[in-house]
PQR file of N, CA, C, O and H, with PARSE charges and radii, in Angstrom:
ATOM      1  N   UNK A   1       0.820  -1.171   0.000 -0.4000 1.5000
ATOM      2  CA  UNK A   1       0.000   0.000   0.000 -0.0000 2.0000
ATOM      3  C   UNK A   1       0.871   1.245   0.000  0.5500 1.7000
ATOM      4  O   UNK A   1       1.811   1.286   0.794 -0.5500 1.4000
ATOM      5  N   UNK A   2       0.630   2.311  -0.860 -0.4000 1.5000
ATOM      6  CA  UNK A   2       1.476   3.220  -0.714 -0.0000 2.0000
ATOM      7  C   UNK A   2       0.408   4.516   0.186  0.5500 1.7000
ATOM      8  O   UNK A   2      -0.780   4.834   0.243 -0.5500 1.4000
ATOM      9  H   UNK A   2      -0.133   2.277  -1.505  0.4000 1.0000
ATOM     10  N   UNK A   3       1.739   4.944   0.780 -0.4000 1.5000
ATOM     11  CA  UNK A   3       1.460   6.167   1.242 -0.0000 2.0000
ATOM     12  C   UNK A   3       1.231   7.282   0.813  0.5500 1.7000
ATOM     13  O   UNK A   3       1.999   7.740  -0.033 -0.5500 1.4000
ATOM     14  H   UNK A   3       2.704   4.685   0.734  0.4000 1.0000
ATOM     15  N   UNK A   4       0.588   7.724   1.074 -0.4000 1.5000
ATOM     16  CA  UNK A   4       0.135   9.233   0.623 -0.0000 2.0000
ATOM     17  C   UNK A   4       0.836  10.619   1.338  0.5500 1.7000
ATOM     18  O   UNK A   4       0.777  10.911   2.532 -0.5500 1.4000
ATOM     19  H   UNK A   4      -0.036   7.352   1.762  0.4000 1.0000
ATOM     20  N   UNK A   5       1.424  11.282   0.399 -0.4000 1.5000
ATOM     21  CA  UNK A   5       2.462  12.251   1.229 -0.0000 2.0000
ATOM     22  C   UNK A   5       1.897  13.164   1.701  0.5500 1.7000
ATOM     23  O   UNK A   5       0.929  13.774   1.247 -0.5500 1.4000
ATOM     24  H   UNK A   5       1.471  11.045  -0.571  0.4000 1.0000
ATOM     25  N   UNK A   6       2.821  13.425   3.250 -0.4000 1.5000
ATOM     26  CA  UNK A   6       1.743  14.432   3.984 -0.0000 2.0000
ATOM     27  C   UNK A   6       2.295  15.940   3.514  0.5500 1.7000
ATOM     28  O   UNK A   6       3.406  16.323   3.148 -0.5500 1.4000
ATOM     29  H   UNK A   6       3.608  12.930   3.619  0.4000 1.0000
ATOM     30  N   UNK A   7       1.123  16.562   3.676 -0.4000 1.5000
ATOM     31  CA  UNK A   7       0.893  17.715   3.245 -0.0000 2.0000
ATOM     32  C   UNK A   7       1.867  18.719   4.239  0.5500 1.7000
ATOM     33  O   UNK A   7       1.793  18.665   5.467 -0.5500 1.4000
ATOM     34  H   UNK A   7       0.220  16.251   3.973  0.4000 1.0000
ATOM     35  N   UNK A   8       2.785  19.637   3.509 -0.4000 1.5000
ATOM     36  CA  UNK A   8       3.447  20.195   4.444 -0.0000 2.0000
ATOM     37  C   UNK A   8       2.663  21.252   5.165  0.5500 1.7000
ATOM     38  O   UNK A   8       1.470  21.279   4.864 -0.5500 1.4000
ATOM     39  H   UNK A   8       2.845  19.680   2.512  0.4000 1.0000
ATOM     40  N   UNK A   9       3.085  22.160   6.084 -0.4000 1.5000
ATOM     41  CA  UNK A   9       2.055  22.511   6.989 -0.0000 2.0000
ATOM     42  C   UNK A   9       3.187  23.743   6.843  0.5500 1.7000
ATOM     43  O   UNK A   9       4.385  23.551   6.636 -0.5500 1.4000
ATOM     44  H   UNK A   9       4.054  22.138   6.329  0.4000 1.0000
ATOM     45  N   UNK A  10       2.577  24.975   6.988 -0.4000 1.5000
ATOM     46  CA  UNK A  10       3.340  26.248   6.177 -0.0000 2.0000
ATOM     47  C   UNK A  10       4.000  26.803   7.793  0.5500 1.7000
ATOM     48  O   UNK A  10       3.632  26.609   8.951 -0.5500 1.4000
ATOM     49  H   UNK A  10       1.604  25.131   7.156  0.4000 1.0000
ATOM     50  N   UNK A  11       5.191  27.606   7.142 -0.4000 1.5000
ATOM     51  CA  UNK A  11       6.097  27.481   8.570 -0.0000 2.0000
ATOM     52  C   UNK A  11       5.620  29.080   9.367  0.5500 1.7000
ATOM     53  O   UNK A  11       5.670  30.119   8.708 -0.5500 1.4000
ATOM     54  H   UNK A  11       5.490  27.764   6.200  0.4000 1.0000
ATOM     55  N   UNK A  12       5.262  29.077  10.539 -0.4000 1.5000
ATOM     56  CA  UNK A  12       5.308  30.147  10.958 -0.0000 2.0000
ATOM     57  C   UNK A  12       6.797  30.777  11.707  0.5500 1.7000
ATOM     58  O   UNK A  12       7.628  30.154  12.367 -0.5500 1.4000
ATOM     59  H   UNK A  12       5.221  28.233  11.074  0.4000 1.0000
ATOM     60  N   UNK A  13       6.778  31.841  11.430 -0.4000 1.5000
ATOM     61  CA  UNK A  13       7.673  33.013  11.840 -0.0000 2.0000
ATOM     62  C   UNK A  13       7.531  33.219  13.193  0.5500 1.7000
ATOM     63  O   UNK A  13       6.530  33.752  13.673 -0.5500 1.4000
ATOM     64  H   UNK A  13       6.102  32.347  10.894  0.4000 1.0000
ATOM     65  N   UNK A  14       8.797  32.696  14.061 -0.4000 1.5000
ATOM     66  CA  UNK A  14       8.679  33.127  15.426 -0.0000 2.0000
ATOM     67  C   UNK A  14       9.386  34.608  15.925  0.5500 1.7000
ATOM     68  O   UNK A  14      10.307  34.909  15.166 -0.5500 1.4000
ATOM     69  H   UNK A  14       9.609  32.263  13.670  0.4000 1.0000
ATOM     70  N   UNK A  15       9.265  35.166  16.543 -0.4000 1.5000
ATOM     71  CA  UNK A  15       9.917  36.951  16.900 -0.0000 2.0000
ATOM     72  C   UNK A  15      11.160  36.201  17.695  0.5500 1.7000
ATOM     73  O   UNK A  15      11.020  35.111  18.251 -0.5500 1.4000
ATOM     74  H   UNK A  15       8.517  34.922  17.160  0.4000 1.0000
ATOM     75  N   UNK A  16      12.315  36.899  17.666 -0.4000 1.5000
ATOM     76  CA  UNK A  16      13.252  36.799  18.348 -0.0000 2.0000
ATOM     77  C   UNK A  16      13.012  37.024  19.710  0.5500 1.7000
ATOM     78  O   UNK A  16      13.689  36.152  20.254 -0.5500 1.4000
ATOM     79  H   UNK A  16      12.429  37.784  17.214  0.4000 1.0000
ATOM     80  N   UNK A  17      12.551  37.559  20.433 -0.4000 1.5000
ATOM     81  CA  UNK A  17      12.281  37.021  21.328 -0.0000 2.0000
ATOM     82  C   UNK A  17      11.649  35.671  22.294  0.5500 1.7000
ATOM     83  O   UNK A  17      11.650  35.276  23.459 -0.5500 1.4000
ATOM     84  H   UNK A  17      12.001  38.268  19.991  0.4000 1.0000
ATOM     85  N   UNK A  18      11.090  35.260  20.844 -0.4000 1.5000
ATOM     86  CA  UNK A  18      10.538  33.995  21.228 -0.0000 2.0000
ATOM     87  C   UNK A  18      11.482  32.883  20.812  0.5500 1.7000
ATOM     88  O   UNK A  18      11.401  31.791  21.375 -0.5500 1.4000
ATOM     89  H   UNK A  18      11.090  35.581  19.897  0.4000 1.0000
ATOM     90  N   UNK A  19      12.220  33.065  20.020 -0.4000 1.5000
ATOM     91  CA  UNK A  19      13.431  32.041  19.655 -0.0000 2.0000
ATOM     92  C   UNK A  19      14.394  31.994  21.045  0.5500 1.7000
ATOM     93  O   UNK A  19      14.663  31.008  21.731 -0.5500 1.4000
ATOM     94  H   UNK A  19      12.286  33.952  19.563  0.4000 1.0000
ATOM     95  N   UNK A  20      14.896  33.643  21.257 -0.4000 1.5000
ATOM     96  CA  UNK A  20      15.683  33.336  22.740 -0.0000 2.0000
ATOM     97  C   UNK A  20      15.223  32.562  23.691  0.5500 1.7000
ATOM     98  O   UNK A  20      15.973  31.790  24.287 -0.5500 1.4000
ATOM     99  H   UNK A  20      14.678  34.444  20.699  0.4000 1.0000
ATOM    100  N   UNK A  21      13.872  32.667  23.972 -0.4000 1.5000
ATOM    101  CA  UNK A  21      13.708  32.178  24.918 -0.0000 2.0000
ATOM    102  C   UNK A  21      13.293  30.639  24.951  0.5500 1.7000
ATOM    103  O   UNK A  21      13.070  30.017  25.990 -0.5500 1.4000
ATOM    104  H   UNK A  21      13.263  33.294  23.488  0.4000 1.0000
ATOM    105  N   UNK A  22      13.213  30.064  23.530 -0.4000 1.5000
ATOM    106  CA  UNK A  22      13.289  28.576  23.572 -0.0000 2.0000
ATOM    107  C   UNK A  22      14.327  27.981  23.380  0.5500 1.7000
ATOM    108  O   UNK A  22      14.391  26.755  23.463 -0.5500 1.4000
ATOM    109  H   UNK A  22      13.394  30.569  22.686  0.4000 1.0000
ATOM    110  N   UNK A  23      15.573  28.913  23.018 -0.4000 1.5000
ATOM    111  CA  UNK A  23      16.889  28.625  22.965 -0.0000 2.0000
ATOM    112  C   UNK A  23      17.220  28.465  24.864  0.5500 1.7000
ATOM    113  O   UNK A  23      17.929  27.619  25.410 -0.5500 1.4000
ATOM    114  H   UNK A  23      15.521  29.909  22.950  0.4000 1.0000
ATOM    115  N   UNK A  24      16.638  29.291  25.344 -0.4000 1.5000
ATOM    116  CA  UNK A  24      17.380  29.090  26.812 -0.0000 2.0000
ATOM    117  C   UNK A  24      16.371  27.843  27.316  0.5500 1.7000
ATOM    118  O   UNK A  24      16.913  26.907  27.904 -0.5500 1.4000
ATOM    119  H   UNK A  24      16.062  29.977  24.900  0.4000 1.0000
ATOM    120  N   UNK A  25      15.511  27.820  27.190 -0.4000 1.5000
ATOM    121  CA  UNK A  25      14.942  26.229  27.473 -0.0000 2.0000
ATOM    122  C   UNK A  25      15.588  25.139  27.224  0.5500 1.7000
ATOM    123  O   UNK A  25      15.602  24.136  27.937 -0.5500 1.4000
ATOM    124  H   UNK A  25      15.071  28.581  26.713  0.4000 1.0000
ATOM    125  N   UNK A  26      16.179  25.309  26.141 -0.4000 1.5000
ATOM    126  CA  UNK A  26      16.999  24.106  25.548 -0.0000 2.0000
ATOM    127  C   UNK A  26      18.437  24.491  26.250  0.5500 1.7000
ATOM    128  O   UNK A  26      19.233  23.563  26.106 -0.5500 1.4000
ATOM    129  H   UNK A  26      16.168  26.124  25.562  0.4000 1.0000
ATOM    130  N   UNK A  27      18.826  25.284  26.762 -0.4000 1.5000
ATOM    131  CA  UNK A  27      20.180  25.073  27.319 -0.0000 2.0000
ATOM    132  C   UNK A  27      20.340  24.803  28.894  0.5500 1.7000
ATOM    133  O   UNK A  27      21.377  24.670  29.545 -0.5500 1.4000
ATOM    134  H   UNK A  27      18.179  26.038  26.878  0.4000 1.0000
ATOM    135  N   UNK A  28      18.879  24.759  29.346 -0.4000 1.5000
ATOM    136  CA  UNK A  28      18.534  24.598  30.288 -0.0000 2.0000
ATOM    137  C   UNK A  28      18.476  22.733  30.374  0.5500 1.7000
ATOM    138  O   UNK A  28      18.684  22.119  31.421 -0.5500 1.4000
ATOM    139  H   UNK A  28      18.037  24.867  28.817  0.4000 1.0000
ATOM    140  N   UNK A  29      18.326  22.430  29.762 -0.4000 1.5000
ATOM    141  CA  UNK A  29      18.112  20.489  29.900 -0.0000 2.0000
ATOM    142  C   UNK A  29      19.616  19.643  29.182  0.5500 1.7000
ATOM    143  O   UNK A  29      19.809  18.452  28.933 -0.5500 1.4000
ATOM    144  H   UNK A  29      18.157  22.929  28.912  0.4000 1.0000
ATOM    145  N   UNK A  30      20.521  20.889  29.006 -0.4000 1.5000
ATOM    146  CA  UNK A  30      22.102  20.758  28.398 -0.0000 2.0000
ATOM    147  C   UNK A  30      22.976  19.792  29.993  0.5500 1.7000
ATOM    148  O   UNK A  30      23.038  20.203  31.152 -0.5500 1.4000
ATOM    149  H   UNK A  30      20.364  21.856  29.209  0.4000 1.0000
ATOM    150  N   UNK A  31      23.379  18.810  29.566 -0.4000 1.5000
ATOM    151  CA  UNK A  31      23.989  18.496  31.202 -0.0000 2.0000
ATOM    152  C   UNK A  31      25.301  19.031  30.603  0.5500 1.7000
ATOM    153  O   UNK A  31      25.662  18.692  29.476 -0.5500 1.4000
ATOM    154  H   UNK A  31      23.329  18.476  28.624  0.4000 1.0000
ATOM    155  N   UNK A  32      26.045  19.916  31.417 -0.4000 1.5000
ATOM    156  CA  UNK A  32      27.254  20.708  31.211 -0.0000 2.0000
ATOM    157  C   UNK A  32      28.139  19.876  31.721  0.5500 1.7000
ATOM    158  O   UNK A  32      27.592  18.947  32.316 -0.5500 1.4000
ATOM    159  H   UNK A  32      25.752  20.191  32.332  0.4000 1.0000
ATOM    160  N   UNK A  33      29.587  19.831  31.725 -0.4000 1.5000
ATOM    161  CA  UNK A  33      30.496  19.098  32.538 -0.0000 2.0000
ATOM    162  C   UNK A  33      30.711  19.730  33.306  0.5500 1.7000
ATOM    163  O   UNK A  33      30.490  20.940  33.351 -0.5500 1.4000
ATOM    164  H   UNK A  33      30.031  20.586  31.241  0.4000 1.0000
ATOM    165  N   UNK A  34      31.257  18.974  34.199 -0.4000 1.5000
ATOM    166  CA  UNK A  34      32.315  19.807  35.481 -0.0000 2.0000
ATOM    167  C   UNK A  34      33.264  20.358  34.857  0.5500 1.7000
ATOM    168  O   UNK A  34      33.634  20.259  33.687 -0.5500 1.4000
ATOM    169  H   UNK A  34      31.436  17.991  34.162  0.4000 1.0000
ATOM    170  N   UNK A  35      33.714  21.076  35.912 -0.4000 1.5000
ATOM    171  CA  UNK A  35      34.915  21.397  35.816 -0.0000 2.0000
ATOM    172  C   UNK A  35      36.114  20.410  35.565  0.5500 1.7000
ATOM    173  O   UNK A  35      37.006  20.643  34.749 -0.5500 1.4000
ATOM    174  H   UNK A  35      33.413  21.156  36.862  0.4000 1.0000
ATOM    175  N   UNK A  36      36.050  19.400  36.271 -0.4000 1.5000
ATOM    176  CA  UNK A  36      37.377  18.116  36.171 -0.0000 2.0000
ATOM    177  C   UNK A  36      37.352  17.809  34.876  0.5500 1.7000
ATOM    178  O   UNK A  36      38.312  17.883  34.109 -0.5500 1.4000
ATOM    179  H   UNK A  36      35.326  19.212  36.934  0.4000 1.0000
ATOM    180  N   UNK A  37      36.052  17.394  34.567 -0.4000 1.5000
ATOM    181  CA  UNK A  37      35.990  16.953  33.359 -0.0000 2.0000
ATOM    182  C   UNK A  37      35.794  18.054  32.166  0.5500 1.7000
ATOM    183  O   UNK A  37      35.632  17.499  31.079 -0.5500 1.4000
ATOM    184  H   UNK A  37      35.272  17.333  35.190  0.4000 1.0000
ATOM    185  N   UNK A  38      35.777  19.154  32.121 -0.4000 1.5000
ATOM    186  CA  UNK A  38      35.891  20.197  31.217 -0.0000 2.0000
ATOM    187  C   UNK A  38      37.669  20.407  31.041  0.5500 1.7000
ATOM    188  O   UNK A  38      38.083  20.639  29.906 -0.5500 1.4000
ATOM    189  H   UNK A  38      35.908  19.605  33.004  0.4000 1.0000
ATOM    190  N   UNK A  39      38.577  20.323  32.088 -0.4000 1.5000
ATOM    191  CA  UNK A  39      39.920  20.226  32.085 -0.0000 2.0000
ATOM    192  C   UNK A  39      40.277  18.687  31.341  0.5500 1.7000
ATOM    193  O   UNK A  39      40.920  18.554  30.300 -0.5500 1.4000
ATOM    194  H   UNK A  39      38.240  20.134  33.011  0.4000 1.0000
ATOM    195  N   UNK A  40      39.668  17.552  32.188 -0.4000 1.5000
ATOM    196  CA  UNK A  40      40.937  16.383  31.101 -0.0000 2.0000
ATOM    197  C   UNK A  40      40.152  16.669  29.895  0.5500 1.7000
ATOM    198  O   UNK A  40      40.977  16.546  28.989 -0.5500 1.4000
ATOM    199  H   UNK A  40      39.146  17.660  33.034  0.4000 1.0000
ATOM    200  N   UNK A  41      38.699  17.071  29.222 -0.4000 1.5000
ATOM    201  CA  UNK A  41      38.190  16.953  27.825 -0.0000 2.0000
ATOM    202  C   UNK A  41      39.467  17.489  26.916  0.5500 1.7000
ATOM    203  O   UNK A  41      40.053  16.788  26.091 -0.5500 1.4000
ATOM    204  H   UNK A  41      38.029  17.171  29.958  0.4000 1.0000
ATOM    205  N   UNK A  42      39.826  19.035  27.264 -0.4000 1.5000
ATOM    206  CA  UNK A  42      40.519  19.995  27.302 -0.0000 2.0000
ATOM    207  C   UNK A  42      42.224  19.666  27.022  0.5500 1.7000
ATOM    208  O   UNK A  42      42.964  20.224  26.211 -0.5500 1.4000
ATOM    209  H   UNK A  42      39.351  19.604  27.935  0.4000 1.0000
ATOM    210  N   UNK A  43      42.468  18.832  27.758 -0.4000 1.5000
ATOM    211  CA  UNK A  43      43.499  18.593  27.633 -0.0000 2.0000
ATOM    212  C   UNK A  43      43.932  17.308  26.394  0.5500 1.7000
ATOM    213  O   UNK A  43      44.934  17.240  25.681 -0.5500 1.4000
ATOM    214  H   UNK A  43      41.867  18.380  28.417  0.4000 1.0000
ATOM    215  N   UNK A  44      42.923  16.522  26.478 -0.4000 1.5000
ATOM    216  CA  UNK A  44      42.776  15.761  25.944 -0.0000 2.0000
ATOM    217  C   UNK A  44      42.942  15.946  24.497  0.5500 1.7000
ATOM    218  O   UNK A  44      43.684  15.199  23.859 -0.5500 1.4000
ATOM    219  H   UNK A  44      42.109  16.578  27.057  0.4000 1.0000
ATOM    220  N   UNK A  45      42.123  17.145  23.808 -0.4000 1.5000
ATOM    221  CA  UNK A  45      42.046  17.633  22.754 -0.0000 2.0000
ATOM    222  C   UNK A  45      43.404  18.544  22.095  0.5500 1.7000
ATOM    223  O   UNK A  45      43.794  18.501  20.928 -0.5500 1.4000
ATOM    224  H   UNK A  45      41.520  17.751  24.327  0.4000 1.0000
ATOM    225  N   UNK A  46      43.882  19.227  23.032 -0.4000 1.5000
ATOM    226  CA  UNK A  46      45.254  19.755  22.919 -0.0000 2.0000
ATOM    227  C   UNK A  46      46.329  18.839  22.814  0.5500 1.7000
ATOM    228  O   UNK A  46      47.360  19.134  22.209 -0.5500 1.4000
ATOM    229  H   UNK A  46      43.565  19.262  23.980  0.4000 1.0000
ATOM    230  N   UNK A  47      46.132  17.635  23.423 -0.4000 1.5000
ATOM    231  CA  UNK A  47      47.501  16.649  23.113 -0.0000 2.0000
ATOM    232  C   UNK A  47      47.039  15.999  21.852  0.5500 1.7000
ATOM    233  O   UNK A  47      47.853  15.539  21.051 -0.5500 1.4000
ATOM    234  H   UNK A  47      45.294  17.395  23.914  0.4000 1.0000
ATOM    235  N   UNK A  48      46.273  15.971  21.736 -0.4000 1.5000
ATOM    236  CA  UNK A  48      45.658  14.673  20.802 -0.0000 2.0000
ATOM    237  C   UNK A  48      46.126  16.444  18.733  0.5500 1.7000
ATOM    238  O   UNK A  48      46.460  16.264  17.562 -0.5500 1.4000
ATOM    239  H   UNK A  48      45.612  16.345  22.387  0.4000 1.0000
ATOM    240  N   UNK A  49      45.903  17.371  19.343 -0.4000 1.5000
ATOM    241  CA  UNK A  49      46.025  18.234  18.221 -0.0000 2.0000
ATOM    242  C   UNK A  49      47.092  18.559  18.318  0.5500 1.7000
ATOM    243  O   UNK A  49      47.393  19.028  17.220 -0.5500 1.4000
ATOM    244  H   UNK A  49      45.631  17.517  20.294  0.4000 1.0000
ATOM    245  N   UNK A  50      48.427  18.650  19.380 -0.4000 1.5000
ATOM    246  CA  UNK A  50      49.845  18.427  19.198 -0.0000 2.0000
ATOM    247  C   UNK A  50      50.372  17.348  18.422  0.5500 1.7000
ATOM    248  O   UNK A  50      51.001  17.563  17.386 -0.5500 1.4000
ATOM    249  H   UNK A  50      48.182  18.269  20.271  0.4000 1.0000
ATOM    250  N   UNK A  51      50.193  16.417  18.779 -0.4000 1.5000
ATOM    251  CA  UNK A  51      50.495  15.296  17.944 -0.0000 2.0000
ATOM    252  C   UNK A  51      50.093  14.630  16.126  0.5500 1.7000
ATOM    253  O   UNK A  51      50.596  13.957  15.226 -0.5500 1.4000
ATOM    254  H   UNK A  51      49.682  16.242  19.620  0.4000 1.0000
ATOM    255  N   UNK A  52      49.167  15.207  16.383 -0.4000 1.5000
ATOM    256  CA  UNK A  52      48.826  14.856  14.634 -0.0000 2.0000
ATOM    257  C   UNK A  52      49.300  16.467  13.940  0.5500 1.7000
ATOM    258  O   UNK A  52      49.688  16.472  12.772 -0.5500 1.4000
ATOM    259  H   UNK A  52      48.759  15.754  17.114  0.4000 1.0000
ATOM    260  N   UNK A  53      49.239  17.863  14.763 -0.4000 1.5000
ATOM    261  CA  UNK A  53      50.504  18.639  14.464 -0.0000 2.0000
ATOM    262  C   UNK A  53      51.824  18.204  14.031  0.5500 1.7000
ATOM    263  O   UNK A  53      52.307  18.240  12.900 -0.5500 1.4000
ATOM    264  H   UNK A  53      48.924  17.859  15.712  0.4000 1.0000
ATOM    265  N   UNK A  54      52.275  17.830  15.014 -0.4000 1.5000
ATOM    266  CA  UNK A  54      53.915  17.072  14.703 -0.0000 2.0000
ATOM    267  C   UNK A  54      53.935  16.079  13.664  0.5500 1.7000
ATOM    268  O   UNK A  54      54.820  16.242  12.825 -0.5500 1.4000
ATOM    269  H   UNK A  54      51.882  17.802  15.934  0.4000 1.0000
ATOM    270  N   UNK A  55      53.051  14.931  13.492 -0.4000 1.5000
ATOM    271  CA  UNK A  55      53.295  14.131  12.513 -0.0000 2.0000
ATOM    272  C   UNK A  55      52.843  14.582  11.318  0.5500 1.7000
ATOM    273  O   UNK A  55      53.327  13.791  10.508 -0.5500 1.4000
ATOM    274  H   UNK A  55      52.331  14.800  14.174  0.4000 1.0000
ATOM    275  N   UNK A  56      52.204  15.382  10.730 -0.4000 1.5000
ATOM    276  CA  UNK A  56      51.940  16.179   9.569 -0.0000 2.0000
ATOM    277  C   UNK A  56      53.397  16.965   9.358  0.5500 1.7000
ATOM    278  O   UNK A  56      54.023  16.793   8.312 -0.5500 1.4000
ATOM    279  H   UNK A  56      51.811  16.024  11.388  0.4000 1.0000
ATOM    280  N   UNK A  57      53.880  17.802  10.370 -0.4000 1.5000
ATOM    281  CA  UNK A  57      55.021  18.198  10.152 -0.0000 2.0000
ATOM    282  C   UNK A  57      55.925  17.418   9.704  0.5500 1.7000
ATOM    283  O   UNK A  57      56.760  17.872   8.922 -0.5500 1.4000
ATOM    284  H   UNK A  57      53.372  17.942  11.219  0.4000 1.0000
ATOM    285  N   UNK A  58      55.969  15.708  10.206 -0.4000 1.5000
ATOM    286  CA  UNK A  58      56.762  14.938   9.848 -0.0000 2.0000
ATOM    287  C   UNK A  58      56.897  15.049   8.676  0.5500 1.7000
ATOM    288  O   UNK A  58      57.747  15.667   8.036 -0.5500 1.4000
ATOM    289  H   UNK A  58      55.291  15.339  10.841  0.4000 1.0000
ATOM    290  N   UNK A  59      55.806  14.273   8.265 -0.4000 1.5000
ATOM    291  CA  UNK A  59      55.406  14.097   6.909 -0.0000 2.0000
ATOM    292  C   UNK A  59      56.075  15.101   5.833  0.5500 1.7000
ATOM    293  O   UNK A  59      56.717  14.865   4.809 -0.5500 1.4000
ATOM    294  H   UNK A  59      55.115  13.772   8.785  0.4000 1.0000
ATOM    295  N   UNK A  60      55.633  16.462   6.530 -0.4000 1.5000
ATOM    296  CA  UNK A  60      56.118  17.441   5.462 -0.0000 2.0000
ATOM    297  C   UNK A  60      57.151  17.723   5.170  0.5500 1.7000
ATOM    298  O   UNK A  60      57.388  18.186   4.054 -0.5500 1.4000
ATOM    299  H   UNK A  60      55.112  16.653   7.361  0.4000 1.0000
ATOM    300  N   UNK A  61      58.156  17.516   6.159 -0.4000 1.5000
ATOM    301  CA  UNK A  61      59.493  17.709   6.041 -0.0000 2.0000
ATOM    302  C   UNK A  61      60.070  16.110   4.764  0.5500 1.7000
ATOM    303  O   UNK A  61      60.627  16.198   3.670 -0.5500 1.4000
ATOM    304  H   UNK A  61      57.963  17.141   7.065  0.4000 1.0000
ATOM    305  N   UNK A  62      59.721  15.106   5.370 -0.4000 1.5000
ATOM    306  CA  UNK A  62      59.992  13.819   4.799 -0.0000 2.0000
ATOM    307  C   UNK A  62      59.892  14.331   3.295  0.5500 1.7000
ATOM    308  O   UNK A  62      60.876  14.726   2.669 -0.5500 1.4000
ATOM    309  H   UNK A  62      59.269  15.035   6.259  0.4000 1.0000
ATOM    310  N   UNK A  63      58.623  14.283   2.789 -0.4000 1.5000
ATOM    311  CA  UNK A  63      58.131  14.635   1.056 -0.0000 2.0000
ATOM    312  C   UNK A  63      58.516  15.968   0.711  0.5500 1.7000
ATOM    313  O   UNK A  63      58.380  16.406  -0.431 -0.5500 1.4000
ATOM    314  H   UNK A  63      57.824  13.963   3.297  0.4000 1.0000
ATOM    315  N   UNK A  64      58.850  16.432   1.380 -0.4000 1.5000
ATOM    316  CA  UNK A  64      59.607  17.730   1.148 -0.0000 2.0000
ATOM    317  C   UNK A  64      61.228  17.843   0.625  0.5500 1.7000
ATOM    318  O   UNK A  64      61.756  18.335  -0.373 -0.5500 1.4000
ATOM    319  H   UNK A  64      58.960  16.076   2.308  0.4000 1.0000
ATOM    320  N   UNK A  65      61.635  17.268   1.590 -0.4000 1.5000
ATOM    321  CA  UNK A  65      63.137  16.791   1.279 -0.0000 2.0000
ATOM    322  C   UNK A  65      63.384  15.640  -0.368  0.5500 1.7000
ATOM    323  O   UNK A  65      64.276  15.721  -1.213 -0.5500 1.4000
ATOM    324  H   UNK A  65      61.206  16.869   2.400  0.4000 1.0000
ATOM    325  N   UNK A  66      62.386  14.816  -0.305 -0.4000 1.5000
ATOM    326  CA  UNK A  66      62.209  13.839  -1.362 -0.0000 2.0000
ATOM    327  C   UNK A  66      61.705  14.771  -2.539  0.5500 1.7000
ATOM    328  O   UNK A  66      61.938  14.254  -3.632 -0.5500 1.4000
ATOM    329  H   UNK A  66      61.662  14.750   0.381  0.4000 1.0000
ATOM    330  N   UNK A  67      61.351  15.469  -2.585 -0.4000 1.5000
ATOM    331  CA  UNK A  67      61.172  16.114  -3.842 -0.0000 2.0000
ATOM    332  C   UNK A  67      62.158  17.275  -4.162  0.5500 1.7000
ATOM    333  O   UNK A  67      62.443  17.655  -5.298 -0.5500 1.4000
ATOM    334  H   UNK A  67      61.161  15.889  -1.697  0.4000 1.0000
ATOM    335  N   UNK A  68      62.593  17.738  -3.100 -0.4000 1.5000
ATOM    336  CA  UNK A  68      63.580  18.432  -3.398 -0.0000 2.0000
ATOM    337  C   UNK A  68      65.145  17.795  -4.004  0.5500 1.7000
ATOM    338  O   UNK A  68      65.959  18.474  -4.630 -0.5500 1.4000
ATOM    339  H   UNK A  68      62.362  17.430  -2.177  0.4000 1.0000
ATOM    340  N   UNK A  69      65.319  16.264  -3.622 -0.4000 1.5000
ATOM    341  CA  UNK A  69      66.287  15.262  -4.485 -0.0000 2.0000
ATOM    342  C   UNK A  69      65.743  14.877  -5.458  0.5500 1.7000
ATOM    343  O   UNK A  69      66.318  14.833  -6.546 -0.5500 1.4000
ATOM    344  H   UNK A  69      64.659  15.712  -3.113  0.4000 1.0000
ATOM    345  N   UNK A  70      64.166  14.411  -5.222 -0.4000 1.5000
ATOM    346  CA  UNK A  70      63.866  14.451  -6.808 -0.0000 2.0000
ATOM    347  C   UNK A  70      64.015  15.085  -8.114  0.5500 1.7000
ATOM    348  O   UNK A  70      64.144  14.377  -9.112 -0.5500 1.4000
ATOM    349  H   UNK A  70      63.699  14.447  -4.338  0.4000 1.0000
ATOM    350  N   UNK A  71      64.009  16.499  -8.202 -0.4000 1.5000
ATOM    351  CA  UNK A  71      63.695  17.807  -8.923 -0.0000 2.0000
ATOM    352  C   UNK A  71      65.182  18.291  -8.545  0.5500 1.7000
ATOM    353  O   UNK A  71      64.929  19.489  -8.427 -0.5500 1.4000
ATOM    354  H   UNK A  71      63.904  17.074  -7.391  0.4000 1.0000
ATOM    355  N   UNK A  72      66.198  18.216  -8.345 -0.4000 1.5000
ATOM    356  CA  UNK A  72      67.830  18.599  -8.143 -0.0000 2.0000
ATOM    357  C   UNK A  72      68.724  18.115  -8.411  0.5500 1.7000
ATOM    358  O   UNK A  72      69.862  18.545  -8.224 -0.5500 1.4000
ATOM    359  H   UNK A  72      66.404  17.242  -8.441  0.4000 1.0000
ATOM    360  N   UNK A  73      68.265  16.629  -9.147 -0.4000 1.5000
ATOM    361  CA  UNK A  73      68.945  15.772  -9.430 -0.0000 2.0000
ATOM    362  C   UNK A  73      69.116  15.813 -11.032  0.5500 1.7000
ATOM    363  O   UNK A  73      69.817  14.975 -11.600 -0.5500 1.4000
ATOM    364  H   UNK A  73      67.340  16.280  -9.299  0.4000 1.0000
TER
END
């Protein structure tokens, strides 16, 4: 049996004021972290973006050097 598509239903325009304030409803049922855990998230993300820093650098230096013997030779 096929379905019959539902009819869209036309969008009303809410006032900014009424958006803020269902925006703060919704940040209201947000479970926030702690603090402890806002620090290791934190840290977590900074080591983890040091490191794939450095190995991209690797990289770049590596294919860098290799093309520069490539193309000098």
């Amino acid at each position: 049996m096929k379905r019959e598509p539902e009819q869209a239903r036309p969008r009303q325009r809410t006032s900014p004021g009424q958006f803020l304030k269902e925006v703060r409803g919704e940040l209201r049922k947000v479970a926030w972290p702690s603090r402890k855990e806002l620090i290791s998230y934190s840290v977590v993300v900074l080591v983890s973006v040091s490191l794939i820093t450095l190995y991209i650098t690797a990289l770049d230096q590596v294919f860098g050097s290799l093309i520069l013997r490539i193309f000098s030779s």
